[in-house]
N, C-alpha and C positions, 0 to 999 in steps of 0.2 A: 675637690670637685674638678679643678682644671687635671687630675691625674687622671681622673676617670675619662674628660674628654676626651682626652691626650688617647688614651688607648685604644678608646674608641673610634676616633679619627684613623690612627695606626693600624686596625684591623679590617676598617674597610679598605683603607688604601691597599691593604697588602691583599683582601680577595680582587682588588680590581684589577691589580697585577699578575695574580696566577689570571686572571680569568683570559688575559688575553693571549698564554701558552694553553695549545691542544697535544695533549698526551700523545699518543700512538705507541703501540709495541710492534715491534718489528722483528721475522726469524729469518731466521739460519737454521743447514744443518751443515754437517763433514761426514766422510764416512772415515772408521778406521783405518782402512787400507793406504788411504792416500793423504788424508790431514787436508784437503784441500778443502777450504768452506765455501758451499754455495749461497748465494744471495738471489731467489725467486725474485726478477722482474725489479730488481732497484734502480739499474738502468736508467730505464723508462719511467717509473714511479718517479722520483724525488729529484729536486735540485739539486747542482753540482755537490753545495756545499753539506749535503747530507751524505751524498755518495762516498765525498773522499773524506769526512770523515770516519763513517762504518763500513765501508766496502774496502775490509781491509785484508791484502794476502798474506796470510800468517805464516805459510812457507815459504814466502821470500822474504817479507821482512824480519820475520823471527826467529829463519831458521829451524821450524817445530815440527819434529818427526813421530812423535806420541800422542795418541790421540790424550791420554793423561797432561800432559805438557800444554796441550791445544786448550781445551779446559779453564786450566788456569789461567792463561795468558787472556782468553777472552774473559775471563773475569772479572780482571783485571780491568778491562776496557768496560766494564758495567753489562756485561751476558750472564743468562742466568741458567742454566740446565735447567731443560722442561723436560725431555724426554729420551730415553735412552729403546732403542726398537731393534730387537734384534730379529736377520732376516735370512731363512735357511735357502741356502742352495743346492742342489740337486744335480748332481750330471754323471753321465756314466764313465766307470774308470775304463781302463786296457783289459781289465780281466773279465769283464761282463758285471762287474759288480756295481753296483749306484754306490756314489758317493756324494757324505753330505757334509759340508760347512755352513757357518753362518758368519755371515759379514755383521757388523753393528753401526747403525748411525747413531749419531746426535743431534736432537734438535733443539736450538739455543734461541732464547728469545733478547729483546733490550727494550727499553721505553727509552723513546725521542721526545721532544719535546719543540713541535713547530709553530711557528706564525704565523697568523693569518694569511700571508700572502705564501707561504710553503704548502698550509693546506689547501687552500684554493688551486694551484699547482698539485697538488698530489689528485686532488679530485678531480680537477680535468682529465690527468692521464690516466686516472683510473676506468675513468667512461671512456676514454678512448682506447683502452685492453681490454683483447679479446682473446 
């Protein structure tokens, strides 16, 4: 009997514990070209200590010039490929002929996981962008 309380006890404690972390996923993307990952609006969204830790330069700190490479390394860090968008361009050569490339982004996502007083902070500054 006390084994069964026992778990019991133990299983509410532990939802009362997630309950007080709010999930959130948060993206990124980079484009090929450059490796460079952008972060929409994190700035302004989230406290410092969310910033510095995901708003991270992966070619300066990592040195990472493949977007394969970049990949990894964010995976590393808990990012997850959501979506790979490929994007043609168009412009006219010297000869009169169009020419066409396409660039590729990535868009990577992560789950954070905030505090009450992080989300309350995140929801303010949300109502406050525009």
């Amino acid at each position: 009997m006390k084994k069964h309380l026992f778990v019991l006890l133990l299983g509410f404690t532990t939802m009362g514990a997630f309950a007080q972390a709010h999930k959130l996923t948060i993206y990124s993307s980079f484009d090929e070209r450059y490796c460079v990952v952008q972060y929409p609006n994190y700035d302004k969204l989230y406290p410092d200590s969310i910033k510095t830790a995901v708003m991270i330069d992966y070619k300066e700190k990592y040195k990472v010039v493949f977007p394969n490479t970049l990949i990894l390394r964010m995976n590393q860090d808990g990012w997850k490929l959501v979506s790979v968008i490929v994007k043609p361009t168009t412009f006219s050569g010297s000869n009169g002929f169009a020419n066409i490339y396409s660039t590729t982004e990535y868009l990577m996502s992560k789950e954070i996981l905030l505090d009450d007083a992080a989300v309350n902070l995140y929801l303010q500054n949300l109502s406050k962008l525009k």
